[in-house]
N, C-alpha and C positions, 0 to 999 in steps of 0.2 A: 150649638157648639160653645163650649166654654172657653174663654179666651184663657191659655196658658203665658206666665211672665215667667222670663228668663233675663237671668243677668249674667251678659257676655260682655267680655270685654272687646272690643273691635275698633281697627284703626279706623281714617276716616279713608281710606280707602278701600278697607272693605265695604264700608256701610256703603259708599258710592258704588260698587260694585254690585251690589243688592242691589239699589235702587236703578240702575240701568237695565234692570234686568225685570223689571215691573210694567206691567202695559201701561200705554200711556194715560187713561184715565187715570189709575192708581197712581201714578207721577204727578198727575194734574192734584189729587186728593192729598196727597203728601207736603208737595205744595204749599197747599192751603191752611194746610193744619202748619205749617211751620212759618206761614208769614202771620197767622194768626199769633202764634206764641212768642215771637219774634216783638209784635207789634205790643202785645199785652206788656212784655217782660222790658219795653223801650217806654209804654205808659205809666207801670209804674214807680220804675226809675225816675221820671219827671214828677208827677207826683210827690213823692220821696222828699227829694231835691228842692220842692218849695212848700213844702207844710212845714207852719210854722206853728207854734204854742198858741197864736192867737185863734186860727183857722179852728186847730183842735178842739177849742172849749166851744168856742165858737157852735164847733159841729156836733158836740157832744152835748149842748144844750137843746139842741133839737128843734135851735131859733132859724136853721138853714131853709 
């Protein structure tokens, strides 16, 4: 089966409506993929936040 994308526009109370309506594995997997993306997108905001010019060449020189 080929995954179909669709871009809907949807409150966040629809999508909550969706998602209550999903067994609960499939809540459990939903989950996971959003604390996963959550946690990625809080990493590399910090990241970010402390690279500095020195870090960069630093790491760019391949002396890491």
């Amino acid at each position: 089966m080929n995954p179909t994308q669709y871009q809907l526009s949807l409150s966040f109370e629809q999508v909550l409506s969706l998602v209550k309506q999903l067994r609960e594995a499939d809540k459990l997997k939903l989950s996971e993929a959003l604390s996963k993306d959550l946690l990625n997108s809080k990493l590399t905001h910090l990241l970010q936040a402390f690279k500095t010019d020195e870090l960069s060449s630093f790491r760019d020189k391949s002396e890491f």
